[in-house]
N, C-alpha and C positions, 0 to 999 in steps of 0.2 A: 504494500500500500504506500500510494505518496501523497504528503500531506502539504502543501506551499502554503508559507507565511509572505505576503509581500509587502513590505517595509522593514527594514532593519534596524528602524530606533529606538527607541527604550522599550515602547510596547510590543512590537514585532520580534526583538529579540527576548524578549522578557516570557512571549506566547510560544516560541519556537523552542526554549531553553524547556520549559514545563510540560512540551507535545514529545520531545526528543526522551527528557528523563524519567514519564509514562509510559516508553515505549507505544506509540499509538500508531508509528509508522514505523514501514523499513525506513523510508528517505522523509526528510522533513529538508523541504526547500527552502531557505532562507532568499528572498530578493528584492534588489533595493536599486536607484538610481546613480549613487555614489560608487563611485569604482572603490571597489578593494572595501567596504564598509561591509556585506552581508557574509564576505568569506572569510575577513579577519575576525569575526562576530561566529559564523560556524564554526570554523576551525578552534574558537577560544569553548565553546560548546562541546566540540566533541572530545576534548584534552581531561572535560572532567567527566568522562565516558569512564575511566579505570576507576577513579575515585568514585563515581555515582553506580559504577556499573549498570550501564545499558546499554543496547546495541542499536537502537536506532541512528542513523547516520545523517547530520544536519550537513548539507550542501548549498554554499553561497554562492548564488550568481549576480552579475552587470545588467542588470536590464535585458533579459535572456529568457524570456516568454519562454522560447522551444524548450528550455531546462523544465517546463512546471509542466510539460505536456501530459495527459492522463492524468492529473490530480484529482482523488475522490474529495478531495475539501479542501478548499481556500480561505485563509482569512486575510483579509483586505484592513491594513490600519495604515497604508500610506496617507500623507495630509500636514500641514502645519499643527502644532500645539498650542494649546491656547495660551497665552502670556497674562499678568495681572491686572486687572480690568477690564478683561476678553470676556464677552459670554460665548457660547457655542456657536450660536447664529451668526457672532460675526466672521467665524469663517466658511460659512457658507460656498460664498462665488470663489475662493479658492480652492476647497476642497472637492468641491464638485466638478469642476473642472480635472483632478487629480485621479479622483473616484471612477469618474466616465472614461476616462484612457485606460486606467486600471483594470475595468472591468470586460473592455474590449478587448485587452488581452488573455486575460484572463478565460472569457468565453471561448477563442479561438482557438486556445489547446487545448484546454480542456474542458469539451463542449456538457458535458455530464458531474461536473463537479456542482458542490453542493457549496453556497458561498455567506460567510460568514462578515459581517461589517461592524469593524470598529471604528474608523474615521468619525470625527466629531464634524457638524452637529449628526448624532447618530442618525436618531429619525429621519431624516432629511434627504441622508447619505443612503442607507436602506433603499430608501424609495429612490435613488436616482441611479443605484445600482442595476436597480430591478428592472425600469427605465430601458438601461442601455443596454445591459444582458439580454431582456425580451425572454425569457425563463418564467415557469412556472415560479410562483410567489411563493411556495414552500420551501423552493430550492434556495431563498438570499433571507438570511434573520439578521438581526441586529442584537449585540451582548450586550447592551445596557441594564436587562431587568435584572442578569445576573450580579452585576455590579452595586447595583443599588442596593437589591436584596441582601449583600456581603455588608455593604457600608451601614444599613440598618441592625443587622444583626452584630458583627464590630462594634456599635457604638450599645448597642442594647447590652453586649456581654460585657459592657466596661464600668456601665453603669449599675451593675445589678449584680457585678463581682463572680461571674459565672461561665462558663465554657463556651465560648460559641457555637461548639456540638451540639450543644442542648439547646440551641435558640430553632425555630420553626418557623418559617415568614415568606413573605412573600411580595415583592413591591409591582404594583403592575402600571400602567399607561407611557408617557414620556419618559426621558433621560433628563430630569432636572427641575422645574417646578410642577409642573404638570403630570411628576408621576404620582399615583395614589397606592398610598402604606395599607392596608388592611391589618389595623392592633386586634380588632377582635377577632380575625383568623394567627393569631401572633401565638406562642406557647413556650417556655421553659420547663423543657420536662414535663411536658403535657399541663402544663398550670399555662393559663390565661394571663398573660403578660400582665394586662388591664387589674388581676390582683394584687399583682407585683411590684408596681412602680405609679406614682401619684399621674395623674392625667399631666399637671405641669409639664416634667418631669420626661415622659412620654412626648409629647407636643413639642417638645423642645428637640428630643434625638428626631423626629420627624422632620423637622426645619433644617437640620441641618445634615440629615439623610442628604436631603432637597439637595441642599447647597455644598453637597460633598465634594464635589470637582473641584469648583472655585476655591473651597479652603484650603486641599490640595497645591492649586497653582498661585496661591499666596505665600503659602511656605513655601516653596520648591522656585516658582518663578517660572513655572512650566508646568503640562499635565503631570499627573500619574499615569505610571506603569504598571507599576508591580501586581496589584489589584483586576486595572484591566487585562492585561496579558493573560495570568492566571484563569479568570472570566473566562476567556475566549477560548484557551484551551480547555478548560470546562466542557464549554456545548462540545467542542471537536471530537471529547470523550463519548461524551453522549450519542451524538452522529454515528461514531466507527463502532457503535454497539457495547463499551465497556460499563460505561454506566446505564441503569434503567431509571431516570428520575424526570419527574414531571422540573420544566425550567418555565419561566417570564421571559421572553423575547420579542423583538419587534420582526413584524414579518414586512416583507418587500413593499407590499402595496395598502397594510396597516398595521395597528398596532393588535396583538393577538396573545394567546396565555398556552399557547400550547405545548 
């Protein structure tokens, strides 16, 4: 099986490092526009191959379509990051522009891959994937519900002094004010969050679920990776059969829970 990540910046290599050390492919294609960035990026991947023990093999290439030929799953996070006082939406007219080149190649090798979108603004990008693929709508999701759902449950485990294991949630609509939290489907160890933690309290890690991205690129001075990347190799799990679990994602042409 081969799996292509296309972009090799913190998110791309961050999704390609977590796909490689799951074993989830033989090949895990690393590709990026920058000469020598996706294969200095594999090769530093596959060196902790002895140490992590696994055999999955990360390959970088140059802007080299033909390398991702046959890929049963793509994940798409080429694009700019957001900077401090960026919302999502202001990268839009450049990312889509990034998105639609991306996804034209991406369809032409490998006309049966199943395509995954991280590019911000997600929603947006999803949809203009979908667009330009011309692919059934099942075939392109978007990984922000997972994300969300991780930065809700993170903040709920921190505040309630307890595992994240144990948290149960769910965040479904948008990537960012527009997504909605469901506390009363929420659970710790099967207890009802809502018993748990004062409504404040509650309303508060809600708010700033919301505004998770943005606090991020306050501290940092750029997106996050680490979270999304993980995210993305998530569903790629799900997809190649290893997980069975129900996820929140956005599909090509809405937003969907399936």
């Amino acid at each position: 099986m081969k799996i292509t990540v296309v972009g090799a910046g913190n998110v791309g290599a961050t999704c390609a490092n977590v796909i490689a050390h799951k074993e989830l492919a033989t090949e895990v294609i690393l590709i990026d526009i920058k000469e020598g960035l996706a294969e200095g990026k594999s090769l530093d991947i596959w060196q902790t191959a002895p140490i992590n023990l696994f055999d999955s093999q990360p390959i970088g290439v140059t802007n080299d379509y033909a390398k991702t030929a046959g890929s049963e799953v793509v994940v798409i996070t080429s694009g700019v990051p957001r900077k401090p006082g960026m919302s999502r939406d202001d990268l839009i007219a450049t990312n889509a522009s990034i998105v639609k080149s991306v996804a034209e190649n991406v369809i032409q090798h490998s006309p049966d891959a199943i395509i995954i979108i991280v590019s911000n603004p997600l929603d947006v990008m999803s949809y203009c994937a979908y667009l330009t693929a011309k692919i059934d709508s099942s075939r392109i999701f978007g990984m922000a519900g997972i994300l969300d759902t991780a930065r809700f449950r993170a903040s709920l485990a921190e505040a309630l002094d307890v595992s994240p294991k144990d948290i149960q949630t769910v965040l479904m609509g948008g990537h960012g004010d527009t997504m909605v939290p469901l506390p009363r489907y929420t659970t710790v160890a099967g207890i009802p969050v809502t018993e748990l933690i004062a409504e404040d309290k509650l309303t508060a890690i809600i708010e700033r679920t919301k505004k998770g991205g943005g606090e991020i690129v306050n501290l940092l001075g750029t997106s996050a990776w680490y979270a999304p990347g993980a995210a993305a190799a998530q569903m790629v799990e799900a997809i190649v059969g290893i997980r069975s679990e129900f996820f929140p994602v956005v599909h090509g042409c809405r937003v969907n829970t399936d």
